[in-house]
Every structure is written in structure tokens, then in C-alpha cells.
N, C-alpha and C positions, 0 to 999 in steps of 0.2 A: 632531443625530445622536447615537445611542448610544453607550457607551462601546465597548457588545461590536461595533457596527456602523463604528464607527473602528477596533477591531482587526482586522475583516475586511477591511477594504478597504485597512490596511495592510502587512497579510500579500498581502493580491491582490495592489499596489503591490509588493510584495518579490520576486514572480516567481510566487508558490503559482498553480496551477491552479485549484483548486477547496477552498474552506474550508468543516468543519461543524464544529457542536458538539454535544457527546454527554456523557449519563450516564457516568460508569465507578466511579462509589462502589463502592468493594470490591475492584475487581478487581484491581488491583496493591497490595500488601500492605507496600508498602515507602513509600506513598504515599497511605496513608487520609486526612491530610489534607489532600489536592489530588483531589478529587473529582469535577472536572469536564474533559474530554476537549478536545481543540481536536486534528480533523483537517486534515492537509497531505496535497495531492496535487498532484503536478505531472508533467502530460505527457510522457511518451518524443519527443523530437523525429522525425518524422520519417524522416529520415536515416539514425536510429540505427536503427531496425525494420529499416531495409533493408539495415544490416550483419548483420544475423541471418539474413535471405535468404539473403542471398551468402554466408553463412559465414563471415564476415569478423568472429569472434570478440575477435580482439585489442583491435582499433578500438571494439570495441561495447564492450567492458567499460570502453574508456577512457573513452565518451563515458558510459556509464548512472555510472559514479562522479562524474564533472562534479554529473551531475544529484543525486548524494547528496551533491554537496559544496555546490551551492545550497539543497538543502533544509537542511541541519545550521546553512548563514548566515543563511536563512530562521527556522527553528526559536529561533536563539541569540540572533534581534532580536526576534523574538517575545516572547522570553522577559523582555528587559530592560526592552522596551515596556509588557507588563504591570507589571513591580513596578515601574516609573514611574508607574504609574496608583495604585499602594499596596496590590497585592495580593501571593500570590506566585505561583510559577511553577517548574516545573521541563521545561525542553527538552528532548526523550528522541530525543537523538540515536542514532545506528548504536551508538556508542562506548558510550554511558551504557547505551543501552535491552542493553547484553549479549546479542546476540543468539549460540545455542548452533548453530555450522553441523552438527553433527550430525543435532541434534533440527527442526535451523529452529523454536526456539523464543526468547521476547524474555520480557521482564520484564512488559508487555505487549501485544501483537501490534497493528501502528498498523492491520491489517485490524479487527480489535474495535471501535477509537475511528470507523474509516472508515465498517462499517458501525452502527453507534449512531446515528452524524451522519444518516445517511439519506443517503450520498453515491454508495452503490452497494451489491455483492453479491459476493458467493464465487462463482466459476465452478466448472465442475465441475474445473478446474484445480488448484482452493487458492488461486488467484491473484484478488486483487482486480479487480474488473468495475465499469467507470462505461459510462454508456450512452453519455458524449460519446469515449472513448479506450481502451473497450476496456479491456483489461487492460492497455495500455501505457502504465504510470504507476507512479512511485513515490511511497511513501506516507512518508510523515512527522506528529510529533505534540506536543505540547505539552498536560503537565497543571497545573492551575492551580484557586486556590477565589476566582478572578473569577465573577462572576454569570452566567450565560450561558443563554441559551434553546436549547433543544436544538432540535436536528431530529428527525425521525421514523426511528423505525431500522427498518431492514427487514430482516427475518427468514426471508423464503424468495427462492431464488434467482428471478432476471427474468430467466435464460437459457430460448430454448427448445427444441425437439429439435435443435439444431446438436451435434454430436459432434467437430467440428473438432480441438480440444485433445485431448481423449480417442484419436483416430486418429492423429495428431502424435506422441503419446508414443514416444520409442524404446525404452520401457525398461515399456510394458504399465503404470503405476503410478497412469494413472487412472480409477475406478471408475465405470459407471456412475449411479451414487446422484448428484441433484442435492442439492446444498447447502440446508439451513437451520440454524437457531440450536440446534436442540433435536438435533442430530448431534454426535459426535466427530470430528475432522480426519482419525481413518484410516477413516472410513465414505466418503470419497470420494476420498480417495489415500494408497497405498503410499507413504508418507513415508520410510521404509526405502531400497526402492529409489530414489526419488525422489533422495534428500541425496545416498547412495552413487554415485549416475550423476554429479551437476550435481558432486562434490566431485571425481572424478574427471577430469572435462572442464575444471574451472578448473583442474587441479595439473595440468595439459598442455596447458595453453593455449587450451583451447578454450571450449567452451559449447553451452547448450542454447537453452533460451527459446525453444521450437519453440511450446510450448502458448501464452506471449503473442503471438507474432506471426501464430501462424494464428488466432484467436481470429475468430469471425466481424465485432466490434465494432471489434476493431483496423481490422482490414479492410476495415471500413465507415470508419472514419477515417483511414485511409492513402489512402482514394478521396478523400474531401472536401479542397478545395482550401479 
């Protein structure tokens, strides 16, 4: 077996849902030379969707940081795993990767590496879309100048006239415009109002995540046993 097919299947071993690899030469400037992308995505349990149902915001926020706390253990064995192999590596956890809750911006966005890898799509949400979970998943990412075969990245969305998310919105902030590559992030949502609601509803305990859990795909995977 490969060296990059013994990282996959070590990172799958570590709990990851779903592992790709991806171009990103350039795109993070702070990291030209770590060129190559390793996406992390691992599943919303269950359980936790359906504290978003209920409104049961408290519980859900405790349970989706669980899950950013496995990807970051995921991400940081990852990371060590590689420069055990003799390369290098840098883990771009929650922490590192600085993400700005205003802008909802990171250093670089692990939906970038997700989609590059060929693992999914932009919903009309903003929100990452895999076919097997929906949008109910958190993404994690690891760069590295290990050798790696990319995946095929896909460039326009594989949503189809579902409006679900778009209707969900309480706050009007998502646009009809489907997602592709060659768009701005405000040509399909009011990121404005968007951060202003969701920043609003965690400094009072609450939450949104209407547009993940109605997501038609989630939905379809909340049905599958």
C-alpha cells in the first residue's frame, strides 16, 4: 500500500468521515511551502441534528465542539504521522487556522481544501454539502508537501431546486444564486446579516443551524439507518 493510502486509512482509523486531497498551491500565503491540501470531514452525529430540531441549542453546541475536539486530535495525529514519514506538515486547526467570527473568514477555508478534494459542494447555504451527510459535518484540514494524488474538485454546485435552507433562513441572508467556483461568497449569502444573527444567538445562548438540518441531504441522512 501507498504511503498517501496508509494516511488515509489512518486518518479514517482516527474517526475522519470522509478524507481527500487537494491542490491549494497559493492559496494560503503564509504556507507556500505546504502545497498540498488533506481534507477532514467528519459527520454530525445524529442525535446532535436533532438538538437543533428541539431547539435544544445548549446541548448541541456542546455536542458539535466534541466533534471539533476530535477533528483537532484527528488533525494533530495527522500531522505528526506525516513528519514521521519525513515530510512536513502543518495542522490547521480552529485555533491556528484563525478563523475572524465577524467575517467567517480562516487563513484558509477547510470548504476550499473540501471542495478541491472532490468531497462535495457549497450549498446554497455557504455551508459545505457531501452527498452521504448533507451539510451535517464539520470540516477539518491538514497542509503538507507529502506527495499526494488529488481528487477531482468540483466546481459547480450538485444541489437541485430544493430551497429548503434558503426558506429556513430567519434572517432572509440566503440568496437565490447557486454556488460555483468562479462566484464571491456574498453572490450567494448576506454574510453580514448572517455572522450578526448566528453571533447574536451564541452570546445568548442559543443558535441557528436551521439551514444544516433542513438541508434536503441531511434529511435524507437522518432517514438512513
Amino acid at each position: 500500500m501507498s504511503e498517501m493510502n496508509e494516511l488515509k486509512e489512518y486518518l479514517i482509523n482516527l474517526g475522519a468521515s470522509k478524507v481527500g486531497f487537494a491542490d491549494v498551491n497559493g492559496l494560503a500565503k503564509e504556507f507556500v511551502d505546504l502545497p498540498n491540501g488533506i481534507s477532514l470531514v467528519l459527520k454530525i452525529p445524529k442525535e446532535t441534528i436533532h438538538l437543533v430540531e428541539e431547539e435544544e441549542y445548549e446541548e448541541y453546541w456542546k455536542s458539535f465542539h466534541r466533534q471539533i475536539g476530535i477533528l483537532t486530535r484527528i488533525s494533530h495525529k495527522g500531522e505528526r504521522y506525516i513528519k514521521s514519514l519525513g515530510y512536513d506538515a502543518f495542522a490547521l486547526t480552529m485555533k491556528r487556522n484563525e478563523c475572524d467570527m465577524e467575517k467567517l473568514l480562516s487563513i484558509l477555508p477547510y470548504k476550499t481544501i473540501a471542495t478541491k478534494s472532490g468531497l462535495g459542494w457549497i450549498g446554497r447555504s455557504a455551508l459545505f454539502v457531501t452527498p452521504e451527510y448533507g451539510s451535517a459535518v464539520a470540516l477539518g484540514g491538514i497542509l503538507t508537501n507529502m506527495p499526494l494524488e488529488f481528487g477531482t474538485p468540483i466546481t459547480d454546485s450538485e444541489c437541485d431546486d430544493c430551497t429548503n435552507c434558503q426558506e429556513a433562513c430567519p434572517v432572509n441572508a440566503i440568496n437565490p444564486q447557486k454556488w460555483n467556483d468562479r462566484l464571491n461568497r456574498e453572490d450567494i449569502i448576506d454574510i453580514k446579516a448572517c455572522s450578526e444573527y448566528i453571533i447574536g444567538q451564541y452570546q445568548a445562548g442559543l443558535g441557528c443551524t436551521k439551514c444544516m438540518s433542513e438541508c434536503k441531504l441531511t434529511q435524507r441522512y437522518l432517514e438512513n439507518e
